[in-house]
Every structure is written in structure tokens, then in C-alpha cells.
C-alpha positions in Angstrom: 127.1 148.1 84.3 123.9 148.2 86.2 123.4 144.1 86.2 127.5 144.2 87.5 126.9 146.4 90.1 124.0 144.9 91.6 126.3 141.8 92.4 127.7 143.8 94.8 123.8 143.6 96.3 124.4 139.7 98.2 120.3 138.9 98.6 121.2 137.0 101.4 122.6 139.5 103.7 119.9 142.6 102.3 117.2 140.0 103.2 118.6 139.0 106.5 119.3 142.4 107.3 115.3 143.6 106.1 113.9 140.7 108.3 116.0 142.6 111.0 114.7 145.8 110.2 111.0 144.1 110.4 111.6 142.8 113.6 112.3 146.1 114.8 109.2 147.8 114.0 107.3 144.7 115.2 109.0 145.2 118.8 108.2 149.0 118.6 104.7 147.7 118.3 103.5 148.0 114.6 104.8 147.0 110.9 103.7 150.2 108.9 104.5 150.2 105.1 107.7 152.1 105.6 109.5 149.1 106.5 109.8 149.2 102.8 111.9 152.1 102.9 114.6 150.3 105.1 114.6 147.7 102.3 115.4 150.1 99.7 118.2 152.0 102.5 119.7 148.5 102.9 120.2 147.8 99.7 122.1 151.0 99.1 124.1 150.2 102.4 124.8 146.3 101.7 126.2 148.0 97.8 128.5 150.7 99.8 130.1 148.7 102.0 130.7 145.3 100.3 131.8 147.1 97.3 134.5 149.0 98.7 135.8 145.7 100.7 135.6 143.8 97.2 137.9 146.6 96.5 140.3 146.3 98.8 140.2 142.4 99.0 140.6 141.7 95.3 143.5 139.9 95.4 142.7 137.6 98.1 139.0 137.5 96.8 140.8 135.9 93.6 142.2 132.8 95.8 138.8 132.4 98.1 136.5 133.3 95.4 137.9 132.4 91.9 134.9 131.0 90.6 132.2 133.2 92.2 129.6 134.7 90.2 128.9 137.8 92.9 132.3 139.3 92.4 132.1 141.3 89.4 135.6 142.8 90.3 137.2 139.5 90.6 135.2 138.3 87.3 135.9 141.4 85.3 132.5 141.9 84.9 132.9 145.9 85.8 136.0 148.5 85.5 137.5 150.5 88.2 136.5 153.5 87.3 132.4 152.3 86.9 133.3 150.6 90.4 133.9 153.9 92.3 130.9 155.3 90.3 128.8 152.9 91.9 130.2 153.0 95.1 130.0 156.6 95.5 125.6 156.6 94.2 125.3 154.1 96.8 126.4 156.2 99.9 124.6 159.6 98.5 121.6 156.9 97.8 122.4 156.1 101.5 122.4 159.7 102.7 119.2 160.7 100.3 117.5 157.7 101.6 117.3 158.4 105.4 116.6 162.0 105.7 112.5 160.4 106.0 113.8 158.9 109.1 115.2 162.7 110.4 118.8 163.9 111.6 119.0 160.7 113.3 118.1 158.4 110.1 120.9 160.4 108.3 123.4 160.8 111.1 123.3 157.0 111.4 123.8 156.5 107.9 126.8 159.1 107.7 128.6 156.8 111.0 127.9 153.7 108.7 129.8 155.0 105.7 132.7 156.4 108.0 132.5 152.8 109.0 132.6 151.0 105.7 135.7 152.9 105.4 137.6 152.1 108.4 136.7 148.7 107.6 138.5 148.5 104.2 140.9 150.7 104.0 144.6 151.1 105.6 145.2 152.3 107.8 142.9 151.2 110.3 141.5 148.7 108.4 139.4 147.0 110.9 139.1 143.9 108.6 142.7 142.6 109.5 142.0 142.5 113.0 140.6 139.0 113.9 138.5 140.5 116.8 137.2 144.0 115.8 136.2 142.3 112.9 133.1 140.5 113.8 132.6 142.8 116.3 132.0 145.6 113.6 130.3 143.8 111.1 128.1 142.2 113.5 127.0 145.8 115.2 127.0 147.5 112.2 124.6 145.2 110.3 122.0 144.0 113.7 121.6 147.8 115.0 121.7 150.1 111.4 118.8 147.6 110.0 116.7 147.2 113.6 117.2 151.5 114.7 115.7 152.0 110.5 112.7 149.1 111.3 112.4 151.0 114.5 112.1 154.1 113.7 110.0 153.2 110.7 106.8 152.2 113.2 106.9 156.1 114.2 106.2 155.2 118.0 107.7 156.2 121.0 108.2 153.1 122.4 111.2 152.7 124.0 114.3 151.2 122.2 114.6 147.1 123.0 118.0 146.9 123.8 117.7 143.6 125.5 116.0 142.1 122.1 118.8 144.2 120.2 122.0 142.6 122.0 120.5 139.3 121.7 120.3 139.6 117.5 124.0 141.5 117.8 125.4 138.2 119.9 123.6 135.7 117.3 125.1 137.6 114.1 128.1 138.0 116.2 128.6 133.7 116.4 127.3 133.8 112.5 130.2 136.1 111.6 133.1 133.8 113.5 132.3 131.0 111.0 132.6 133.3 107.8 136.3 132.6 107.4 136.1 129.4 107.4 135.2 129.4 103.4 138.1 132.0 102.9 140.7 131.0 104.8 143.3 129.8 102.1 143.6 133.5 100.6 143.4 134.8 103.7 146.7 132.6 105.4 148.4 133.4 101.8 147.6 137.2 102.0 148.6 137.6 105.9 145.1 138.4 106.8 145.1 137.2 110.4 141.3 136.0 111.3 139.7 134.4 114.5 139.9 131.3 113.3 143.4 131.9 111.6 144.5 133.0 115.1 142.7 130.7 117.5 141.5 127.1 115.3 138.8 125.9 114.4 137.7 124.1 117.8 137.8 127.5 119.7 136.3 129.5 117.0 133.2 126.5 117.3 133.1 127.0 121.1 133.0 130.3 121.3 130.3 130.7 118.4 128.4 128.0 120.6 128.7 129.8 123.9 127.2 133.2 122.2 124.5 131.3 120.6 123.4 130.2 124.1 123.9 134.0 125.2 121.5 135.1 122.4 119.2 132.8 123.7 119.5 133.7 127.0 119.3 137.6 126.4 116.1 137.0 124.2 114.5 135.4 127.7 115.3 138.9 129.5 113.6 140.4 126.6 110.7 138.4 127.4 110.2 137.4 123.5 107.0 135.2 123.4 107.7 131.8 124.9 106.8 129.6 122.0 109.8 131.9 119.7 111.9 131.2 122.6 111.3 127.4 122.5 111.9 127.8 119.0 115.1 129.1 119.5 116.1 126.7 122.7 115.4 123.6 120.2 117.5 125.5 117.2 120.5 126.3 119.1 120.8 122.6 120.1 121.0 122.1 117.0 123.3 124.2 116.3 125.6 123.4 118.9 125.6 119.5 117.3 126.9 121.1 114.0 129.4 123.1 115.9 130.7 119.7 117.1 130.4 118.5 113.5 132.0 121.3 111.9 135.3 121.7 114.3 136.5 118.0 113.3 135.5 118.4 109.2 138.1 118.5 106.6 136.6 118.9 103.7 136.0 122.9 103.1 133.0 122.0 101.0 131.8 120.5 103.9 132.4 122.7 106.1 130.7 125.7 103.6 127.5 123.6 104.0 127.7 122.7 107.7 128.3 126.8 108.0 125.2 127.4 106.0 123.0 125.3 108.3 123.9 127.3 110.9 123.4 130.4 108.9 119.9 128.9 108.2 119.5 128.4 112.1 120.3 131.9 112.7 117.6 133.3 109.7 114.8 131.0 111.3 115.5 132.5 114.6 114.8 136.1 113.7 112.2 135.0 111.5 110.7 132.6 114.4 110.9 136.5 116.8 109.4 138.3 114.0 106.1 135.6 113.8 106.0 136.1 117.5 106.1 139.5 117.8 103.7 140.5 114.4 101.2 138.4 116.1 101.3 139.9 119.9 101.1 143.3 117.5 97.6 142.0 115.8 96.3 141.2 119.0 96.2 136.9 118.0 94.8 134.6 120.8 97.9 132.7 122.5 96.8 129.6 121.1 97.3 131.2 117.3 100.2 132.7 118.3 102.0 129.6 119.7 100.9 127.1 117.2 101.8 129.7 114.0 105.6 130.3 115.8 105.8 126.7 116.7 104.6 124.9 113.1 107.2 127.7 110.9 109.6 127.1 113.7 109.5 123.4 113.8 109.2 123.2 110.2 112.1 125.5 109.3 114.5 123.8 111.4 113.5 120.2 111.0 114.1 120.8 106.7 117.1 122.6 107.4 118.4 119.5 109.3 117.5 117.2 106.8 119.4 119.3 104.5 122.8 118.6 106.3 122.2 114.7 106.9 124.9 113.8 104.0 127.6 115.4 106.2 129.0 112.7 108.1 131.5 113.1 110.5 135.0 112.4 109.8 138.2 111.8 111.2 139.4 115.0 113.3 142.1 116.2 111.5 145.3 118.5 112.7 144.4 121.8 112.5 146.9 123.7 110.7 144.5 127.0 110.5 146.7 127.9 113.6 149.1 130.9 113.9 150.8 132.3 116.4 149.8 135.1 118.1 151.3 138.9 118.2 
């Protein structure tokens, strides 16, 4: 049961959301060796919630995800009543695991729970509603991981909410292209998304325009230039496979073109995190710069070569539309 439940541990989002947390105590002004605590806390948090919405989405999971191996509900691979065993361990694990942080470590984690609930279940059910949706996941996940990596450097700095909107609006255009991979269960099972709702050319533009946002609010943050060039460089990028992905057909396609940009995203936090670790060790600018620059640069140019296969095809009719109520 233990290997089973860890599936509902996706590596992808704990280490994306750890990297997060990093940044945070970088931009407090020190990474201390409790960051490792907010890894432990995320894991527990990343099990609550997606286990309970695995829960409640089983039967469209079994259209989307048929042949996924990280769905141990939809491949049998655990029972329902070990599945609420591990999902209630997780969010006392959750609760247990904050009180180092103090009240506000564990009121934090309490609001997350109450969340993961009016996320998945009726009736609220924030995971039906095409724009609450990203709007939650993408606040939930950016400010739980960067308040822990904050509050982990044990400073009083004050919080970087500048730095802090700028990761929620990048996650924020991340989390508009999710659906893209799930929207035949989703148009079967009623489950109205933004891209559902809106097509596939607005959902691009709009995940486009918040990527330049992000950019823009990590300027008034006054993140270390070379990071921002960084990003400047990766969000043109990213608005060429925006353009790319709004006229693709093929969903396997478009899963890949949508992981390139989720690549983008992960080399733009870990692009910050370079720049601000090093203004924390004191490193000359010229150090600085050419370390940001050369992972930077290097990141993004093997993450483009990565997509060159995906040609562009013939813009097809977008039948992903619905109308609105």
C-alpha cells in the first residue's frame, strides 16, 4: 500500500513546488537547512490534495488517464478504504509537520486542507468552475510553498510580495494549459474548463499575456537583471509555442508543446533561485551573471531543441468550444 500511495506524490509538482519554497528563503536572504522541512511538508500536502481530487475525478480520470501509471485509483493499484487511510495521515502529517514553523506554519496548513476540500468535493467544488480553478491551484501551490521557504530562513525580512505575484501569474498561465491533455473526459463528464469554455486560441493568449505579466512583475521586484534576461529570452519562447500549440491537432502534440512550456516555467524559477542564492553568498556580479546566464541559456536552448519535431500543422476547427452560462 505504501508504494500505491506514494503515486499520489507527482515528483514533478513536489519538486516544482520545493524549488518554490527555495526561492523563498533565498529572497528572505538565506537558505538554512530547514528548507528541507518544506520538502518533507510538501510532500504531505501534494498526497492530501491530489488524492482526494483522484477521488472525486475517478471516472473522468478513467477517460483522460486510462493508461497512467500515477493513478493507483484508476489502476486498482489501492482500495477505497486504504485510500482514505492515506489521505487522512497526510493532512495530520500536514498539521504535525508545520507546528516548527509556529501558529502561522499550522494555520496555513489547516486553510490548505479546508481548501483541498472545496476543491474536490460538491458542493462548492471549485474544480468545475473554469475560472476559480486556476486561480486556486495556482495560489494555493506559489504562496503555501514560498510563506514555508520563507519562513524557514527565520528573518524578518519583509514578505516579497512583488517576487510572490510574479511566480502566482507564471503558475497561473502554466495551469490554463493543463486541460488541454484531459479535455475528452472532461467534455464527456460536463466538467466545464477554460479552455472548454473559451478555445484553445484564447486560452493561448491569455496564458501568453500573464507570462509577460510575470515578467513584468519580477522587474518591479528588482530580481537580478541577468535572471530577468533569462526570463525575457524564455518567455519569447514561450509565446512562439503558444502560437504553435493553439493551431495543433494532434493531443500528443499538444501534451509535448505543453511540457515545453512547463519546462520554461521550471527554468524560470530555477533561473530566480541561481540569482538570488548568489546576491545571498555575496558573488561578484560578474559570477553572478555568467552562472544565471550559462544555466539559463543552457536550460532553455535544450528544452527547445527538445520540441523541434513538432511542426506546425494545419489550424484545425476548434470544437473544444461550449457555450457559455
Amino acid at each position: 500500500m505504501l508504494r500505491a500511495s506514494l503515486k499520489f506524490a507527482r515528483p514533478r509538482i513536489i519538486i516544482t513546488c520545493f524549488a518554490i519554497a527555495t526561492l523563498g528563503s533565498a529572497a528572505a536572504g538565506r537558505v538554512t537547512p530547514a528548507v528541507l522541512w518544506c520538502f518533507l511538508l510538501i510532500i504531505a500536502f501534494i498526497i492530501h490534495a491530489n488524492s482526494i481530487n483522484d477521488y472525486t475525478d475517478l471516472e473522468i480520470d478513467r477517460v483522460n488517464l486510462k493508461n497512467a501509471k500515477d493513478r493507483p485509483l484508476v489502476t486498482g493499484d489501492i482500495t477505497i478504504p486504504q485510500f482514505w487511510l492515506v489521505h487522512g495521515l497526510s493532512g495530520g502529517a500536514m498539521l504535525l509537520l508545520s507546528v516548527p514553523f509556529g501558529w502561522r506554519g499550522v494555520a496555513a496548513s489547516a486553510v490548505v486542507v479546508v481548501i483541498d476540500y472545496l476543491y474536490s468535493l460538491r458542493p462548492i467544488r471549485v474544480a468545475d468552475r473554469p475560472y476559480a480553478t486556476p486561480l486556486a491551484l495556482a495560489g494555493t501551490y506559489v504562496y503555501y510553498s514560498f510563506s514555508l521557504g520563507l519562513w524557514s530562513a527565520h528573518t524578518h525580512a519583509a514578505y516579497p510580495w512583488m517576487l510572490s505575484v510574479a511566480l502566482f501569474l507564471a503558475f497561473l498561465a502554466r495551469l490554463l494549459l493543463k486541460d488541454f491533455r484531459d479535455k475528452k473526459g472532461d467534455k464527456r463528464y460536463g466538467k466545464e474548463t477554460f479552455l472548454l469554455r473559451h478555445g484553445s486560441t484564447t486560452t493561448c493568449v491569455v496564458s501568453g499575456l500573464l507570462w509577460v505579466c510575470a515578467v513584468g512583475s519580477t522587474f518591479l521586484a528588482r530580481a537580478p537583471w541577468p535572471t530577468i534576461v533569462v526570463l525575457i529570452v524564455g518567455t519569447v519562447m514561450v509565446g512562439l509555442w503558444l502560437k504553435r500549440l493553439s493551431g495543433l491537432a494532434d493531443v500528443q502534440d499538444q501534451q509535448r508543446m505543453v511540457t515545453a512550456i512547463a519546462n520554461a516555467a521550471n527554468i524560470a524559477i530555477v533561473a530566480l533561485l541561481v540569482g538570488y542564492v548568489c546576491r545571498d553568498i555575496g558573488a561578484s556580479q560578474l559570477a553572478s551573471s555568467v552562472s544565471v546566464l550559462v544555466i539559463g541559456a543552457g536550460a532553455l536552448g535544450y528544452n527547445w531543441f527538445r520540441t523541434r519535431h513538432i511542426t506546425q500543422a494545419r489550424r484545425p476547427v476548434d470544437h473544444s468550444r461550449v457555450p457559455s452560462t
